[in-house]
N, C-alpha and C positions, 0 to 999 in steps of 0.2 A: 504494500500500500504506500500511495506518496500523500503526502499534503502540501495542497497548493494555495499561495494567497491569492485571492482573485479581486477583480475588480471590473462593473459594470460600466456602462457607456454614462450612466447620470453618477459617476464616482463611490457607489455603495464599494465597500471592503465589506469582504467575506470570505472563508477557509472552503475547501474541498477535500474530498479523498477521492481517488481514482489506485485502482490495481497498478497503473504503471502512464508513464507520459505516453505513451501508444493510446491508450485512454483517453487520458483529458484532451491528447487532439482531437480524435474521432468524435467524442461526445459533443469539442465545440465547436468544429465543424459541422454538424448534424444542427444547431444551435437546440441540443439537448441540455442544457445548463442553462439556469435559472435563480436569478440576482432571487432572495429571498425575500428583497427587501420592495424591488416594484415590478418585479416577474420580466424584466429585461434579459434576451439572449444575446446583447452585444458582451460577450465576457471576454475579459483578458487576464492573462495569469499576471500580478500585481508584483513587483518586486519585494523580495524579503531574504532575512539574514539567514546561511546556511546552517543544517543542523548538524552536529558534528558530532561523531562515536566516541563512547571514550575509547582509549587507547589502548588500555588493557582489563583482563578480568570476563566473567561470564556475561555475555550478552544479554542472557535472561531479566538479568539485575538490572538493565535500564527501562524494563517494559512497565505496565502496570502493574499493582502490590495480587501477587496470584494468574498474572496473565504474561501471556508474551511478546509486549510491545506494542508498537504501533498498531498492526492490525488488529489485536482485540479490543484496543481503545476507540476504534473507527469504527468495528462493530457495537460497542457501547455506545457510540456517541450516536449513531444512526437509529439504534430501537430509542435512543431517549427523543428522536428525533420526531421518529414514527410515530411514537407516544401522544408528544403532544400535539401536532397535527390530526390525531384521530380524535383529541379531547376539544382542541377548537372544532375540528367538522360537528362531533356530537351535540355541541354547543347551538351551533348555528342551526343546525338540522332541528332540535327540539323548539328554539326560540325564535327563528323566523320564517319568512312564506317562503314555499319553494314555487318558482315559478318557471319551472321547468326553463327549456328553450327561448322562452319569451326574457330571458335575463336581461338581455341589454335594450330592448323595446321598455321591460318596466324601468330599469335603473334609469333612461332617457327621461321617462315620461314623470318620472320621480322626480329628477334633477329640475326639470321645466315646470314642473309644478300642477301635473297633469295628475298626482297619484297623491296619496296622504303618503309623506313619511314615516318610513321605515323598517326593519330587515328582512330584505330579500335574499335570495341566495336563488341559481341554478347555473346553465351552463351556457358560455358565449364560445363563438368560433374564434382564432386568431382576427380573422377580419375586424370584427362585431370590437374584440376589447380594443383595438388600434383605435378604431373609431370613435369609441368611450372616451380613450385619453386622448385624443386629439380635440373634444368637441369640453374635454377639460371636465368631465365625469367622474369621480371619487368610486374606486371599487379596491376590494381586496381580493386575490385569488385563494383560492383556499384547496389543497390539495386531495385529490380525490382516494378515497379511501383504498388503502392498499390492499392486494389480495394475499389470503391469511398466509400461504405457503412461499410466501418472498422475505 
């Protein structure tokens, strides 16, 4: 596993793991990477200081307390990820309207003042959210719930 600092087209910083740089190309070239912070795929890997092995002694010893380094801590750090992205969805799913497909038709007509205020949630195309933030629409993406076996 590597960790990379990243960095989106409107300057969000943010970390990544990927199995290897063969990875983090592919994924952002596919523009499969996604700024956390406003769902941007301009991503560039950010400059940062290198990590460096100690020198001698069991390798074991610099991983986490019971674990073996880096990659058990990327998989820790991913189910804590998972976690809380399933507890926001559950959230939103229980306390606001689903409105299916029609997401960015009501969040427009929200914004215009065509709707009473307040939480929707469903699904937009790439197209549909471009549009949103270009027309200057306030939305958050929220990640679609994972499937059990991943």
């Amino acid at each position: 596993m590597i960790l990379y600092q990243l960095r989106c087209g409107d300057e969000h910083s943010f970390e990544g793991w990927f199995r290897d740089s063969a990875t983090y190309l592919s994924q952002s070239a596919a523009g499969e990477i996604e700024c956390p912070y406003c769902g941007s795929t301009r991503i560039q890997k950010a400059p940062m200081a290198p990590s460096l092995a100690k020198p001698s002694g069991d390798r074991r010893k610099a991983g986490t307390a019971g674990n073996d380094g880096p990659e058990a801590r990327a998989h820790e750090v991913a189910q804590q990820i998972l976690e809380a992205a399933g507890q926001a969805r559950a959230y939103v799913e229980e306390n606001f309207e689903d409105v299916g497909d029609q997401f960015a038709d009501e969040a427009r007509r929200m914004h215009y003042g065509e709707r009473d205020e307040g939480g929707i949630y469903g699904s937009a195309t790439d197209g549909e959210e471009q549009d949103l933030e270009e027309e200057g629409i306030d939305f958050v993406r929220i990640p679609k719930s994972p499937a059990k076996n991943s």
